[in-house]
Every structure is written in C-alpha cells, then in structure tokens.
C-alpha positions as CSV (number, residue, x, y, z in Angstrom):
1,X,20.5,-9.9,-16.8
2,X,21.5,-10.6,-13.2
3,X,24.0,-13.3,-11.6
4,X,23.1,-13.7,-8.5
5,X,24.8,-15.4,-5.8
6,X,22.3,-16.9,-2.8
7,X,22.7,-16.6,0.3
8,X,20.0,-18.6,2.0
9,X,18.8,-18.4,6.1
10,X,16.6,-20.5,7.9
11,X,14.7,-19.1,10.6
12,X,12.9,-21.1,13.5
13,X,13.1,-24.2,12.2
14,X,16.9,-23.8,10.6
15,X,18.2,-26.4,7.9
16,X,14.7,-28.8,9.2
17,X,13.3,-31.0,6.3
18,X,10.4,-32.5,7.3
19,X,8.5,-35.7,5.0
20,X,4.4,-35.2,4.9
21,X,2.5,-34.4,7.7
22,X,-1.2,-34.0,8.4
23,X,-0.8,-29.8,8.1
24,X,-0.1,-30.6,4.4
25,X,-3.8,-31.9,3.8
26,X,-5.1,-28.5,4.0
27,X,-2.4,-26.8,1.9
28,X,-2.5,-29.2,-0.7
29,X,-6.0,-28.0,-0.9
30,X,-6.0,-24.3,-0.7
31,X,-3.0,-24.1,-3.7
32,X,-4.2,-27.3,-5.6
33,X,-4.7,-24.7,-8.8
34,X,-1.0,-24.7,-9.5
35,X,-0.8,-28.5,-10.1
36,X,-2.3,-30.1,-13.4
37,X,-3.0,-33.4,-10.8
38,X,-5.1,-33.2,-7.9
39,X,-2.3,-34.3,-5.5
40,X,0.7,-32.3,-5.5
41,X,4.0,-34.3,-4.3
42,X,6.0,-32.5,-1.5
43,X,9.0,-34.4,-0.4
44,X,9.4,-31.6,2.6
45,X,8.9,-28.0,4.2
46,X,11.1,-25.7,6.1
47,X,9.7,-22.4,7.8
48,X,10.7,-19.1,8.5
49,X,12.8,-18.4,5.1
50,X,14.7,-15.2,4.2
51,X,16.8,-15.9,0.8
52,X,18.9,-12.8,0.0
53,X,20.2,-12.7,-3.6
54,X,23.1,-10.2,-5.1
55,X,24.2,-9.3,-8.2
56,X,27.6,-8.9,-9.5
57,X,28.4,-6.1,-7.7
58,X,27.7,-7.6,-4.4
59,X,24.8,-5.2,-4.1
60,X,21.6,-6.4,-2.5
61,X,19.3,-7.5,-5.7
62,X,16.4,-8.7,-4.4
63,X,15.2,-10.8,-1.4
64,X,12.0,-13.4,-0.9
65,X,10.6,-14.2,2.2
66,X,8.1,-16.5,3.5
67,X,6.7,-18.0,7.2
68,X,6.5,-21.7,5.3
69,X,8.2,-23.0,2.2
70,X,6.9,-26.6,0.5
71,X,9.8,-28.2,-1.6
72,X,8.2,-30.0,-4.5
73,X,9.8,-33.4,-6.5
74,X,10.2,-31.4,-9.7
75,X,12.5,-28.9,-7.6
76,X,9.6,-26.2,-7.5
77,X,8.8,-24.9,-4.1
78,X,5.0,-23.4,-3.0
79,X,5.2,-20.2,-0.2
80,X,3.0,-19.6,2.1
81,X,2.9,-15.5,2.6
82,X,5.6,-15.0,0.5
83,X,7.1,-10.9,0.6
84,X,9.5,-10.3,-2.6
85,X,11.1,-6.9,-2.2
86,X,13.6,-5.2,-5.1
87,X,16.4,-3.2,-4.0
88,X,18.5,-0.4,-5.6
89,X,21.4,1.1,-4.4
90,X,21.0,-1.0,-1.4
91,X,17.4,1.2,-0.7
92,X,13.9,-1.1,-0.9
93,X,12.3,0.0,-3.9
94,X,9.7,-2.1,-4.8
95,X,7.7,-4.4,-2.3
96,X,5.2,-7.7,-3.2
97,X,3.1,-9.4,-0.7
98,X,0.6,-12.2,-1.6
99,X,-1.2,-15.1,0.3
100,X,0.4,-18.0,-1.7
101,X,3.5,-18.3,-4.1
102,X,4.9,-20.8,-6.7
103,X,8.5,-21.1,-7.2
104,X,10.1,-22.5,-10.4
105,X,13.7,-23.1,-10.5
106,X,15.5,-23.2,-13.7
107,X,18.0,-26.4,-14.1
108,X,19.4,-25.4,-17.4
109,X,21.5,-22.3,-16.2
110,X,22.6,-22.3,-12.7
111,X,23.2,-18.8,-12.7
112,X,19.5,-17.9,-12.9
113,X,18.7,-19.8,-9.6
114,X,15.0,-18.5,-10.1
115,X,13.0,-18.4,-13.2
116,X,9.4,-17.0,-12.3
117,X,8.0,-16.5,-8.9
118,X,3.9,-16.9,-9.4
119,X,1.8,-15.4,-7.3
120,X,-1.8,-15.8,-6.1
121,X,-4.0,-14.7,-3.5
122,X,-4.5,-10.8,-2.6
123,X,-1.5,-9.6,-4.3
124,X,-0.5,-6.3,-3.4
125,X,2.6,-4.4,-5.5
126,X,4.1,-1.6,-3.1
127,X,6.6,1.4,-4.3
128,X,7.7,4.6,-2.7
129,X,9.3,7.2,-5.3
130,X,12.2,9.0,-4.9
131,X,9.7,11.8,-3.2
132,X,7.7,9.6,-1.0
133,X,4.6,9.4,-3.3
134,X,2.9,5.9,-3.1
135,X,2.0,3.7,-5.5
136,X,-0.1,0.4,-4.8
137,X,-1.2,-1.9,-7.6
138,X,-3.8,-5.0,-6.4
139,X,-5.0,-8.2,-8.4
140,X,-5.1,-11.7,-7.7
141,X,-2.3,-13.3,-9.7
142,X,0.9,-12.3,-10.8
143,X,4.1,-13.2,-12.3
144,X,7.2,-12.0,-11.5
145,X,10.6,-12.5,-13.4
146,X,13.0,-11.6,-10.9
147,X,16.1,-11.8,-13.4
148,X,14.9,-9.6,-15.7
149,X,12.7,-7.3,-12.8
150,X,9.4,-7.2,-14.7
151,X,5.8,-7.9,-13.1
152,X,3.5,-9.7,-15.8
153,X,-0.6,-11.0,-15.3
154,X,-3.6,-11.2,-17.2
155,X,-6.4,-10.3,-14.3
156,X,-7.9,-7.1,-13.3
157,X,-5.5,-4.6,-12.2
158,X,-5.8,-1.9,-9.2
159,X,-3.6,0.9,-9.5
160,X,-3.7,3.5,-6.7
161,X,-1.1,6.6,-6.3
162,X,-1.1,10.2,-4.9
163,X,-3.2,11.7,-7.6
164,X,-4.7,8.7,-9.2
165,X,-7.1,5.8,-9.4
166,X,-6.7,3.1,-12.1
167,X,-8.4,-0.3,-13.4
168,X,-7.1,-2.0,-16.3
169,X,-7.2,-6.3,-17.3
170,X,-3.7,-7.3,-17.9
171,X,-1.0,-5.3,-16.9
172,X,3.3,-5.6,-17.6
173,X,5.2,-3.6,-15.3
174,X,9.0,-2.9,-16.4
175,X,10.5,-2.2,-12.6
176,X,14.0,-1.0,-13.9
177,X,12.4,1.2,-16.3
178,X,9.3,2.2,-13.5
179,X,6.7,1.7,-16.6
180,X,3.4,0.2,-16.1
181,X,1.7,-0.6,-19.2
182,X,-2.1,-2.0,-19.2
183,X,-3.9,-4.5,-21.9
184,X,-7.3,-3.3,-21.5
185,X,-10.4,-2.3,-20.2
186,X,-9.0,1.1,-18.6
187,X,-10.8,3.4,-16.8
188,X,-10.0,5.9,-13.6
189,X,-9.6,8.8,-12.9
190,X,-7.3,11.5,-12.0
191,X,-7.7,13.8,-9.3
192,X,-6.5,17.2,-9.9
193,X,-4.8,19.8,-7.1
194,X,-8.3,21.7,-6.0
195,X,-10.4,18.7,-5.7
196,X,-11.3,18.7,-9.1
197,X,-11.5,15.2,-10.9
198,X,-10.8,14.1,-14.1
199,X,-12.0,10.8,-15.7
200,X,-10.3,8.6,-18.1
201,X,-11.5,5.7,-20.1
C-alpha cells in the first residue's frame, strides 16, 4: 500500500555496532520464544533508535522507536521497549507500546523495508478520536503489518473506551478503516449516560 522511504537516527550511541557482550545473556533469555533454537545469533546492537518512515507524499507514515535494538544474522532485529506510533495528516493517531518486539524485514521487495513488527510483553494499543475520546486495547502479543496498517493476534483482548468495557480471544483491527473486529469469546459491557449499564455477551 505504502512506499516508504526511511530515514533512520541513532541516538546515544549513534551509527555503534557492537559484537556480543555479556548484557546479551539475559536478553537472549527473556525473548528466546521468538527463535525455533535455544540460542539466537546476534551479530550486533545499537541503542536509542528513532526510524521515521513516509509515504509517497512525503507525509509522516509511521515511526518505531526503541531504547535497544538487536540485529539478527537473518536480517531480523529484536526491540527492547519498542513504541510504534501511526500518523495521519501529519497528527499521531494511533500509539503501541510493548516490552519486547520482533522485526522481520522483507528481502524480496525493497520498497516494503518492514514486513510484520511482532510484539510481546504488556502490549498496550493507544488512540485518541477526532473528539478526544480514548480508546485502549491490552493483550500480550500482537502483530502489526505496518504496510497495510492493520493490528492482528490470537490472545485475549482488552478493550477499554469512554463508554465501554470489552474482552474478546482474537482480535483484527483495520487502523485506516478504525474497525475492530473480535474472534471470540466476547463479553462487556456498555455503560450508558445515567450510570446505567448494559451487558453484552
């Protein structure tokens, strides 16, 4: 759907590659689920990141940030705190925080420089509307597809806005569109003007 062109920044340490270090012991540990092996093979780190992609218009698309990036041999890179953010019309629209991230890049069309961002670790999907109203969704893994802008998992779903409260398993979320569909196992409820609540299953 999207072009976009990168424009990458290093902060703190800037344009640093460093080979293994003890500090990797413990992260190879705490996001050993991604891997099919026990030992995944980092050939360096840099930290501090802020990549910045556009589309063709020039126009901000969206961002990823992260304290500490891990830069895999098969070209994949693991995040530690990683913060995606989608933009519109040059306004934040959509915000994602999690503990731990997975990166895969996508060597067949080097116009989609990133294929799936997967997510782990207290994920927490932010978004303002265009009246201020909140929304906050909450599960423990999630895919995001940031050409196409959608938001895909198959865990428990928290979904909590002005007016209601919402649990579902599974959940695809269409950001252009602002849809959020859920799989199953739904129940909530909605809380009415007065007080009043209404419960859905």
């Amino acid at each position: 759907m999207h072009r976009p062109f990168i424009y990458l920044t290093i902060i703190g340490v800037a344009g640093v590659l460093l080979y293994f270090s003890p500090d990797l012991t413990q992260t190879r540990e705490e996001i050993g689920e991604y891997s099919a092996s026990t030992e995944l093979e980092f050939d360096g780190y840099s930290e501090g990141i802020n990549t910045v992609f556009y589309n063709d218009n020039g126009e901000v698309d969206y961002t990823l940030r992260a304290i500490r990036q891990f830069h895999l041999k098969d070209q994949s890179s693991l995040l530690e705190e990683p913060l995606v953010r989608f933009f519109k019309n040059g306004i934040s629209t959509w915000n994602i925080v999690a503990k731990l991230g997975l990166v895969r890049g996508n060597t067949s069309d080097p116009d989609r420089l990133m294929e799936t961002i997967q997510l782990s670790g207290d994920v927490e999907v932010h978004r303002l509307d265009a009246h201020g109203n909140p929304t906050t969704l909450s599960t423990q893994r999630l895919d995001i597809d940031p050409n196409q802008e959608t938001l895909a998992t198959h865990d428990t779903v928290y979904m909590v806005t002005a007016s209601i409260t919402h649990t579902g398993r599974g959940m695809f979320a269409d950001l252009n569109r602002d849809e959020i569909n859920f799989h199953s196992d739904n129940s909530g409820h909605y809380a009415s003007q007065g007080n009043n609540a209404a419960t859905e299953k």
